[in-house]
KOLGU-4560 file (N, C-alpha, C; in nm, 3 decimals, padded with zeros to 5 digits):
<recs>
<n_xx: 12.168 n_yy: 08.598 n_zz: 10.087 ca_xx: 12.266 ca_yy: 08.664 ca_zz: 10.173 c_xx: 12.351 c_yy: 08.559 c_zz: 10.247 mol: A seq: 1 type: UNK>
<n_xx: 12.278 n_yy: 08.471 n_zz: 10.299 ca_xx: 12.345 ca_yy: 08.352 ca_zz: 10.394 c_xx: 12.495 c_yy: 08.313 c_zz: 10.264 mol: A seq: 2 type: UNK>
<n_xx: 12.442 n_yy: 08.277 n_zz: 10.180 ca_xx: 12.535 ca_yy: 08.197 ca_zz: 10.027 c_xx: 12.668 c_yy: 08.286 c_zz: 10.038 mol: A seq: 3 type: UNK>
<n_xx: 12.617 n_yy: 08.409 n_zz: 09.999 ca_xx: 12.713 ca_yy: 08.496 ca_zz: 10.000 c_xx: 12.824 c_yy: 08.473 c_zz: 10.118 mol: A seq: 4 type: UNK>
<n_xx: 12.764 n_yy: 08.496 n_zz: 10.266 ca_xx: 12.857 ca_yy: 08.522 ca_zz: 10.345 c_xx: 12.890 c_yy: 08.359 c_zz: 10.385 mol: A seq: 5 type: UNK>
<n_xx: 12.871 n_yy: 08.260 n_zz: 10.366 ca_xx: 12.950 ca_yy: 08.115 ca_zz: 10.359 c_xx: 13.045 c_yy: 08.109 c_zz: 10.229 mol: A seq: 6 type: UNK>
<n_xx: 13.004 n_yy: 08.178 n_zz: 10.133 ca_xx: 13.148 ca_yy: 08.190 ca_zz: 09.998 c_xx: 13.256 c_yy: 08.262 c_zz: 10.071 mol: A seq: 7 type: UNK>
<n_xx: 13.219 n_yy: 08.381 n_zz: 10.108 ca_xx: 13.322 ca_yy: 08.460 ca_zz: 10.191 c_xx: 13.393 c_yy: 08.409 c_zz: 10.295 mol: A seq: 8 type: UNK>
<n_xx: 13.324 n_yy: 08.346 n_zz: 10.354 ca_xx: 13.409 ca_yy: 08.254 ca_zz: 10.529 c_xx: 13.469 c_yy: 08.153 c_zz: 10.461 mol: A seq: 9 type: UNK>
<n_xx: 13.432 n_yy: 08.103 n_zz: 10.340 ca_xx: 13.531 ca_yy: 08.005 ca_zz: 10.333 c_xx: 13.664 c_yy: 08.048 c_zz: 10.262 mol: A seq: 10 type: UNK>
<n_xx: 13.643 n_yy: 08.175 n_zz: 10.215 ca_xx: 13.764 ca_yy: 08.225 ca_zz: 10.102 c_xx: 13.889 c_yy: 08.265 c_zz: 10.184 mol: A seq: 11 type: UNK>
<n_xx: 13.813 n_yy: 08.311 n_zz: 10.286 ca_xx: 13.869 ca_yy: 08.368 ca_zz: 10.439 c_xx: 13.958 c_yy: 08.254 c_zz: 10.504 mol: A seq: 12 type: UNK>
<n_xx: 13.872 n_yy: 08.128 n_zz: 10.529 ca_xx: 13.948 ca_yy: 08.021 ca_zz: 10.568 c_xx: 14.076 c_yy: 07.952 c_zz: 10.523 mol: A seq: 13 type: UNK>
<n_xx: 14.068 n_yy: 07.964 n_zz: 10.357 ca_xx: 14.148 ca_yy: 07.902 ca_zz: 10.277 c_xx: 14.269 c_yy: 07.967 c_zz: 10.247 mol: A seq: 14 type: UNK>
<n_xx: 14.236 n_yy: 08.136 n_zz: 10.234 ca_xx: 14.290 ca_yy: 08.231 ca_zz: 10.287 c_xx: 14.420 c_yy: 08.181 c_zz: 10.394 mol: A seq: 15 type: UNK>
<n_xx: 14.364 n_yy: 08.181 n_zz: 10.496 ca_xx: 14.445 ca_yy: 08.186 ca_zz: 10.605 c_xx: 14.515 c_yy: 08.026 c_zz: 10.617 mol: A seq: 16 type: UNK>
<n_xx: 14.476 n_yy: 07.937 n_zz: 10.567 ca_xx: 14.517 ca_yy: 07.773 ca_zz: 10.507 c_xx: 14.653 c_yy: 07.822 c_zz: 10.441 mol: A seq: 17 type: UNK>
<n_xx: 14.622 n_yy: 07.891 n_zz: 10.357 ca_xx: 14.762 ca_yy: 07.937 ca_zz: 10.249 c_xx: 14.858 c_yy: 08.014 c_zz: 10.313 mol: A seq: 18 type: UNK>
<n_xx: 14.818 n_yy: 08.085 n_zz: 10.365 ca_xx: 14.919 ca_yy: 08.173 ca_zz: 10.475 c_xx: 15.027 c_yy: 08.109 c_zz: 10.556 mol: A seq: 19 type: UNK>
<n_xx: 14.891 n_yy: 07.996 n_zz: 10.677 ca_xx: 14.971 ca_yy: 07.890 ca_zz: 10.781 c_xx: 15.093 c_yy: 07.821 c_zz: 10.699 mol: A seq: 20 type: UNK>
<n_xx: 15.097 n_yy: 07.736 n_zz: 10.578 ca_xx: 15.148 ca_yy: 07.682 ca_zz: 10.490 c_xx: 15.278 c_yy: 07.705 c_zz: 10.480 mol: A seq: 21 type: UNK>
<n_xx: 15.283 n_yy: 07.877 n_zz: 10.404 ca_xx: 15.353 ca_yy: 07.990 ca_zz: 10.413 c_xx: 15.451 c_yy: 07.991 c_zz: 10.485 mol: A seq: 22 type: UNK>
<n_xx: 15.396 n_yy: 08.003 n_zz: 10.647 ca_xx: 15.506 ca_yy: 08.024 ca_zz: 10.742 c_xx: 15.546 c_yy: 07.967 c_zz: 10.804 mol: A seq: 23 type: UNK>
<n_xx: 15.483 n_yy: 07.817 n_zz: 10.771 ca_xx: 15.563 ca_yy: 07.700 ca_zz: 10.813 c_xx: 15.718 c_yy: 07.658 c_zz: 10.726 mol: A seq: 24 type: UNK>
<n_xx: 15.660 n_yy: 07.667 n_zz: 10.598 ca_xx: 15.787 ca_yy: 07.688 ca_zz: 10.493 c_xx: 15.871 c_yy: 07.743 c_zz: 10.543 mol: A seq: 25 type: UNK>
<n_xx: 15.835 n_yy: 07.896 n_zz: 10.560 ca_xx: 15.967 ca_yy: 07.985 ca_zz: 10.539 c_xx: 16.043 c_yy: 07.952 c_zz: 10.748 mol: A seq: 26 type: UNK>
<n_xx: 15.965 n_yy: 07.930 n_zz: 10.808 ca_xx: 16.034 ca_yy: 07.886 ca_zz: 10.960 c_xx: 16.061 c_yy: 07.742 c_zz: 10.916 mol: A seq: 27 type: UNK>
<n_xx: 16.048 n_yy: 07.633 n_zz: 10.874 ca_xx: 16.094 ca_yy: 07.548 ca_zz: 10.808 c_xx: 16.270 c_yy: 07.559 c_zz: 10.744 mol: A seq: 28 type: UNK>
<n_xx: 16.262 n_yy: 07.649 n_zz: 10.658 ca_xx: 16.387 ca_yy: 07.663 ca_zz: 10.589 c_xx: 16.494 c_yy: 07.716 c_zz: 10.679 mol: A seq: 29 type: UNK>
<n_xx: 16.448 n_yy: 07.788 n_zz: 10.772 ca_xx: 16.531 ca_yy: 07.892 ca_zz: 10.869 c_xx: 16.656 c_yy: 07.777 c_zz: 10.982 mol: A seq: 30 type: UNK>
<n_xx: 16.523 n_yy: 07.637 n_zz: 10.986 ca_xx: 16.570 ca_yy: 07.552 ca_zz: 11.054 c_xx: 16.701 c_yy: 07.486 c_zz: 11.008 mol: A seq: 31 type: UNK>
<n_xx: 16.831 n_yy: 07.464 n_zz: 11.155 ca_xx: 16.922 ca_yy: 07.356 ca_zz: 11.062 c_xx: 16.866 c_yy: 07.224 c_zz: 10.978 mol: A seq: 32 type: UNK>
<n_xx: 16.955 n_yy: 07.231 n_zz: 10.908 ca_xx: 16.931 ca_yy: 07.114 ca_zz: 10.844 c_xx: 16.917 c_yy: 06.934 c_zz: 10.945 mol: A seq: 33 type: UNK>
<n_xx: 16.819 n_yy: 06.849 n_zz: 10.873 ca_xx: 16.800 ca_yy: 06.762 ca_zz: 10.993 c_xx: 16.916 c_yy: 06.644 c_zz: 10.939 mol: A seq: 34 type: UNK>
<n_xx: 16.947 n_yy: 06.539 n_zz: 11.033 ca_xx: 17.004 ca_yy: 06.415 ca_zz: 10.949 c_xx: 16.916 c_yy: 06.342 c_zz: 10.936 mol: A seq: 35 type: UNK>
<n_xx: 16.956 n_yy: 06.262 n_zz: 10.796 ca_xx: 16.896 ca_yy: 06.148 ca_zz: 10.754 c_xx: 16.928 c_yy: 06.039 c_zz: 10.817 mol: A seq: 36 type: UNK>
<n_xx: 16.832 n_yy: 05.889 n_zz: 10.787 ca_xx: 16.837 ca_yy: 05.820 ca_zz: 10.858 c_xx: 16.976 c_yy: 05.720 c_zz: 10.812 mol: A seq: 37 type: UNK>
<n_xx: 17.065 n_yy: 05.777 n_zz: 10.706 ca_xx: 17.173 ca_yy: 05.693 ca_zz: 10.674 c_xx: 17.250 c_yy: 05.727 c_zz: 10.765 mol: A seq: 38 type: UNK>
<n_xx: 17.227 n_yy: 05.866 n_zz: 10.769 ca_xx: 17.358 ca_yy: 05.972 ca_zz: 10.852 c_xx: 17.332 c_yy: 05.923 c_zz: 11.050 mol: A seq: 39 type: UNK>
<n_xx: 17.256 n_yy: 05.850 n_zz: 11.060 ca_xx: 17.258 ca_yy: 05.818 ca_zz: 11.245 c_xx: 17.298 c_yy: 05.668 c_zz: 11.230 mol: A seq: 40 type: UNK>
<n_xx: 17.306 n_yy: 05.641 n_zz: 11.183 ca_xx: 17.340 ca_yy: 05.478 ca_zz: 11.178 c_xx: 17.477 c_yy: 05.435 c_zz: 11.289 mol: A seq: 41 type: UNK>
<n_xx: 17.581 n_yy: 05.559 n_zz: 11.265 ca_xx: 17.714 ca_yy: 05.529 ca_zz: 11.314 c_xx: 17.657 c_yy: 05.550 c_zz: 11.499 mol: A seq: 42 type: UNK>
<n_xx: 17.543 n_yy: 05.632 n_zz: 11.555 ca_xx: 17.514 ca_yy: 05.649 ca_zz: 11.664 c_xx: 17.460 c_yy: 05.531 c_zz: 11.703 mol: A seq: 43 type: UNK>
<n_xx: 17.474 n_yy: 05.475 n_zz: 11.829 ca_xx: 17.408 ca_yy: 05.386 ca_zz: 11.898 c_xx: 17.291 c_yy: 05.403 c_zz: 11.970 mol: A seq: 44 type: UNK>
<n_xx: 17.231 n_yy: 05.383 n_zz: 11.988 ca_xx: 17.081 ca_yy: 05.430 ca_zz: 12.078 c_xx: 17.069 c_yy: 05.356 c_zz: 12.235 mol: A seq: 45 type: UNK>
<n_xx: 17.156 n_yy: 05.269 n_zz: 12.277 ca_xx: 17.145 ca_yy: 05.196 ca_zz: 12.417 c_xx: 17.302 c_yy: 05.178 c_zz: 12.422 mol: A seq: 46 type: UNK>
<n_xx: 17.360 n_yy: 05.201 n_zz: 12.518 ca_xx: 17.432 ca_yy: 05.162 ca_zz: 12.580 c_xx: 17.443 c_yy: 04.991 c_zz: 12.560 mol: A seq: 47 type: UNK>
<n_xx: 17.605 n_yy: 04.920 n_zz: 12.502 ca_xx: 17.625 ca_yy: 04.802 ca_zz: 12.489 c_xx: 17.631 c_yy: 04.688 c_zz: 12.626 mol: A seq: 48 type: UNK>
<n_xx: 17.659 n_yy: 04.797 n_zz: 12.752 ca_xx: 17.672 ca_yy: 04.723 ca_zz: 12.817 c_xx: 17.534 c_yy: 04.712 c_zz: 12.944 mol: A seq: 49 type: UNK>
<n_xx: 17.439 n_yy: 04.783 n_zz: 12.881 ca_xx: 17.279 ca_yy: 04.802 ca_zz: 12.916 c_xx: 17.252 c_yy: 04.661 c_zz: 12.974 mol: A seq: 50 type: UNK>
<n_xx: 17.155 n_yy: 04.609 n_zz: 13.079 ca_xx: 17.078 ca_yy: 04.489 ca_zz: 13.108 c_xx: 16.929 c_yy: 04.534 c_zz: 13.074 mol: A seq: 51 type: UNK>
<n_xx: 16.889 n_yy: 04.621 n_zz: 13.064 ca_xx: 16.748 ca_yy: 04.619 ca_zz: 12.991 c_xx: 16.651 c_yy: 04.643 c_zz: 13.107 mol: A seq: 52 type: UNK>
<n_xx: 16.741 n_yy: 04.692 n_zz: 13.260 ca_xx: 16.655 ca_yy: 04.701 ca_zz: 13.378 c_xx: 16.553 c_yy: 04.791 c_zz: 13.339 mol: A seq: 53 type: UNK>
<n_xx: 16.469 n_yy: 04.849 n_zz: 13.436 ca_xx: 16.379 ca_yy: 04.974 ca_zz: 13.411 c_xx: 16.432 c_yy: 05.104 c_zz: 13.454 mol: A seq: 54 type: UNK>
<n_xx: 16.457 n_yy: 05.165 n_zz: 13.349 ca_xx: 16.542 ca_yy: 05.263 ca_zz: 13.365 c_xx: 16.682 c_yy: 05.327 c_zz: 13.313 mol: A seq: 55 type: UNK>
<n_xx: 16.678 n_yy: 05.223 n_zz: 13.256 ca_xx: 16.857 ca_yy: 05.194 ca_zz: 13.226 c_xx: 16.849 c_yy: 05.235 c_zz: 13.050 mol: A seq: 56 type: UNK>
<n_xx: 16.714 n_yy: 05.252 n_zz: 12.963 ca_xx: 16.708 ca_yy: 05.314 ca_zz: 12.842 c_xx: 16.779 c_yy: 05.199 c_zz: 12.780 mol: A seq: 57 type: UNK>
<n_xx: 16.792 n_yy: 05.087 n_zz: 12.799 ca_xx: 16.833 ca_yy: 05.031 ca_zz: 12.650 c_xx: 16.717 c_yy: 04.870 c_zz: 12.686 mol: A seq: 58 type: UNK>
<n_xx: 16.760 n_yy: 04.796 n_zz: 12.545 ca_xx: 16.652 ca_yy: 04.649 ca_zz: 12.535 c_xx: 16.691 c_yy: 04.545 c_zz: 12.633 mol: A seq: 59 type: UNK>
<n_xx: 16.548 n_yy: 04.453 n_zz: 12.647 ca_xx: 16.595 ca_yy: 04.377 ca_zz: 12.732 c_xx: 16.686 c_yy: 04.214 c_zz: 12.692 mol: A seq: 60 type: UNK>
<n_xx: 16.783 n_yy: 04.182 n_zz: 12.774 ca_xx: 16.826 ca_yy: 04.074 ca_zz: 12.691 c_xx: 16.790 c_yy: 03.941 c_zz: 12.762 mol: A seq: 61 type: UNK>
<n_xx: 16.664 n_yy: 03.917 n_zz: 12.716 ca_xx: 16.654 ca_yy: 03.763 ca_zz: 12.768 c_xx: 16.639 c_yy: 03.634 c_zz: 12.644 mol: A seq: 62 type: UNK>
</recs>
């Protein structure tokens, strides 16, 4: 009996594995599209005229 109901909990589990999967896909697809990492290149990420204080979000220049 035990056999039985551990075949079942796991069919159950895998079950619901396939499902999660599922609706990550389909909310996945729903999402805009993301950019690639060719497509950010033209963005800068710090400010050029940054000193790298704490706070200021860009590198430090020493």
């Amino acid at each position: 009996m035990g056999t039985i109901g551990a075949f079942l909990g796991g069919l159950v589990v895998a079950g619901v594995l396939m499902w999660a999967v599922r609706l990550g896909m389909t909310v996945r697809r729903r999402e805009p599209r993301r950019r690639r990492g060719s497509e950010n290149q033209d963005v800068s990420r710090w400010d050029a005229s940054s000193t790298g204080s704490v706070g200021s979000g860009g590198p430090s220049k020493m």
